[in-house]
N, C-alpha and C positions, 0 to 999 in steps of 0.2 A: 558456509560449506567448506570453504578452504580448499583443503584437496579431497577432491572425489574421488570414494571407494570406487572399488570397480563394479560394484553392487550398482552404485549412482548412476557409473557411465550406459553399465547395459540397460537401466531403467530411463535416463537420457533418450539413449539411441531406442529404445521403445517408443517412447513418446514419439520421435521423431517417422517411426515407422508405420506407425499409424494412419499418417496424414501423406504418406509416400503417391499416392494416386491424384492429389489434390492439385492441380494451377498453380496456387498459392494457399501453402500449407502454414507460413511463419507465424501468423497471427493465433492460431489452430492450435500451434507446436508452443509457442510462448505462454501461452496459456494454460493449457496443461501444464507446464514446468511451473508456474508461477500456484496453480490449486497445490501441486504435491511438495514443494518446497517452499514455498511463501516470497520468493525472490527467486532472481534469474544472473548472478554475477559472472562477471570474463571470462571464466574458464568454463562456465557451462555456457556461455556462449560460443565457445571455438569448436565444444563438442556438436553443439547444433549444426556451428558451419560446414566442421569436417564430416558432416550426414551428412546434408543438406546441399552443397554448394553455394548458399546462403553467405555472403561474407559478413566477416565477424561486424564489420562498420555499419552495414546494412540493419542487422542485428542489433547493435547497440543502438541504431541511431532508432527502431521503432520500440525497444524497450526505455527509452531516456524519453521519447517523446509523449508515450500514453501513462497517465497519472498512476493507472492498476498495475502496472512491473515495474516491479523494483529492483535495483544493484545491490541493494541490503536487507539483511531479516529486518521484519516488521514487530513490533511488540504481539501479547495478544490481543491486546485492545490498541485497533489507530480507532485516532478521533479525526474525522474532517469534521475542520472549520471551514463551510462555504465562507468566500469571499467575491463571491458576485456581487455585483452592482445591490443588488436589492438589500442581501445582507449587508454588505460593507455599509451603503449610510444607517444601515439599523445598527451599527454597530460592533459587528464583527470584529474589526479590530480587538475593541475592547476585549470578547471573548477568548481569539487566540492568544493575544499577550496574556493573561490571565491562565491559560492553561498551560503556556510556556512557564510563566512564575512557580507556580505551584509544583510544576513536575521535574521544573529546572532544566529544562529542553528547548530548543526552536523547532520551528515546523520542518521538518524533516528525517527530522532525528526522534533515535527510541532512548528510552530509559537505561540505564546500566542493571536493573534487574530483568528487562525484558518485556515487563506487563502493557506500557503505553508506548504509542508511537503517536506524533501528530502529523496530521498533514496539511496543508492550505490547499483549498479547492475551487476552483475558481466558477463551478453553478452547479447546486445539484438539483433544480429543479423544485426548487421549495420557495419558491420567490415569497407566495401568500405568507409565510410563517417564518420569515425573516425574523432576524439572524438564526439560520439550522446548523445544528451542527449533526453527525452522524458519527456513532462509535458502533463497528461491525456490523452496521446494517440499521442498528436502531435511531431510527432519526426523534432527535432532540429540536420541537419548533418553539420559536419567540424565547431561544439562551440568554438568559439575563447572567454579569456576571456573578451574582450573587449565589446563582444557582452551581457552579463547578465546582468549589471545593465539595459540597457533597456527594454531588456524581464521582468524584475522583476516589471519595470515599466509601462511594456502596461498588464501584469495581475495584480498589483495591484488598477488601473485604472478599470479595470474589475471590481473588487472586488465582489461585491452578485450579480453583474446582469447575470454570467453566470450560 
C-alpha cells in the first residue's frame, strides 16, 4: 500500500464507520480491511487509530498476534502448511521445506512475482488427514512430498486467471 490515496483513507475511515455503535469494533474493522486489501500495514493502522481511539500498539499487537492479518501483501495463492502436533510427526516438516525449496521462499514470505505465499500453521483441524496442507481454502489431506512440485505446477499454470 505505501502511501494511501485519499480514495483509501476515506474507504479506511468507512470501514471504520461502520462498526462506530459496536463495544469492540477492532476485530470487526481489521477484518474488513484485511477482505479489501489483503493485509493491514502501519500506516493503515494509525488511520484506524486516529478513528477509532484504538492505539496504534493495541492495533498491531491484535494484528501480529492472529495468523489471518497481515503487515504484508499475501501472494494469490498462500499455502498453509499445518504444523500441529499430528501433522508435524506425519511429516510436515518434510512438506514445508519442500515447498520452501521449490518456490525459493521461507514460511512467511511471498514470491517476487506475487503468485505464492507460504505460511506455517500451527492446527487446522485436519488432525485425521495429517500432514494437510491448505492453498486458499482448498485443503490438501495425507501431502506427501512427492506430491508439490505438481501442485505448484497446476497453480502456476493458473497464474492471473484464477
Amino acid at each position: 500500500m505505501g502511501h494511501i490515496s485519499e480514495s483509501g483513507v476515506k474507504k479506511i475511515n468507512e470501514i471504520c464507520d461502520r462498526y462506530i455503535d459496536e463495544r469492540t469494533p477492532l476485530m470487526m474493522i481489521l477484518s474488513d480491511i484485511q477482505k479489501e486489501y489483503g493485509y493491514i500495514p502501519l500506516d493503515v493502522q494509525q488511520i484506524v487509530s486516529d478513528r477509532t481511539g484504538i492505539s496504534v500498539a493495541e492495533i498491531y499487537g491484535v494484528v501480529t498476534f492472529y495468523s489471518f492479518f497481515s503487515l504484508k501483501p499475501k501472494g494469490k495463492y498462500v499455502i498453509g502448511v499445518c504444523l500441529g502436533t499430528a501433522c508435524y510427526v506425519k511429516g510436515a516438516q518434510g512438506v514445508i521445506d519442500k515447498f520452501s525449496e521449490i518456490l525459493g521462499i521461507k514460511a512467511g514470505e511471498t514470491t517476487e512475482d506475487g503468485l505464492f505465499t507460504i505460511d506455517a500453521l500451527r492446527c487446522i483441524g485436519a488432525c485425521g488427514i495429517a500432514p494437510a496442507v491448505s492453498i486458499n481454502g482448498k485443503v490438501y489431506p495425507k501431502m506427501s512430498v512427492s506430491q508439490i512440485p505438481g501442485i505448484i505446477d497446476e497453480y502456476r499454470a493458473m497464474g492471473g486467471a484464477n
